[in-house]
N, C-alpha and C positions, 0 to 999 in steps of 0.2 A: 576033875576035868583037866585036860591038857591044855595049856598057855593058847596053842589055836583053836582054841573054841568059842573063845570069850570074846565077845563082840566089842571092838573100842566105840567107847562115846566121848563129843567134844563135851568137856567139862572146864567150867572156869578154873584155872593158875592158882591152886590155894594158895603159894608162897606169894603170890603177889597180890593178896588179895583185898589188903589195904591200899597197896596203889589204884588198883579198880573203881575201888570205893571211892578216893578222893575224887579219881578222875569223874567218877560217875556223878557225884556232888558238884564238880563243877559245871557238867553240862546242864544240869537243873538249872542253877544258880544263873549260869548264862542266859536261860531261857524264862526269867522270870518267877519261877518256883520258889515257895518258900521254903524254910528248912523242913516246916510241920509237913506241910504238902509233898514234899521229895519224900521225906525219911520211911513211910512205907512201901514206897515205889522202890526203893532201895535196895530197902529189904526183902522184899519179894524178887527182884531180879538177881541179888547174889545168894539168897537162899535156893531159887531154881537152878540157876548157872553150877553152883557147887556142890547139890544135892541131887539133884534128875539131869539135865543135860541144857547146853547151850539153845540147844532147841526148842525145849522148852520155854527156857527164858526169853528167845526170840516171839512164840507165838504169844508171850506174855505181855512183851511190848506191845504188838502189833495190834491187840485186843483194845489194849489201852489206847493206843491213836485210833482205832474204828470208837472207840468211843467218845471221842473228842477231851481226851485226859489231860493228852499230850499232841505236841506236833508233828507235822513228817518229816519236819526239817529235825527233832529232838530225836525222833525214832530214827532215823536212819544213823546219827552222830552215834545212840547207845547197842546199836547193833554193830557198827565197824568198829566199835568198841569192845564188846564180845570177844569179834573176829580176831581182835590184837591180844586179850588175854586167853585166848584158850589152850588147851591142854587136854591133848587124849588119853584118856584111863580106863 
């Protein structure tokens, strides 16, 4: 296939992807989350974000606050959170 063919997707910054993480530990933390509580929520959204697409990981969030997991005030911080690590590939 030729270089124009290949469709970019936002995908989470693997070189920053510890910084992500902390950042993303912090917002939990700030919102009351414990580590046990955070730590698959975590995991799921940098496993989405770096493996299928930011998009993904956003409607992963967003599932998570229609279910009262998290907040709208958490969910919108981990989404402009996304927004600031992405990377098209």
């Amino acid at each position: 296939m030729r270089r124009s063919e290949y469709q970019r997707v936002a995908m989470l910054d693997l070189r920053r992807e510890n910084s992500f993480n902390y950042d993303l530990t912090e917002i939990f933390t700030n919102a009351g989350f414990s580590e046990e509580e955070a730590a698959p929520i975590i995991a799921n959204i940098t496993a989405k974000g770096s493996r299928i697409s930011l998009k993904e990981a956003k409607d992963y969030v967003k599932r998570m606050q229609e279910e009262d997991h998290i907040g709208q005030e958490t969910c919108n911080r981990i989404c402009s959170l996304m927004d600031r690590y992405r990377k098209y590939r």
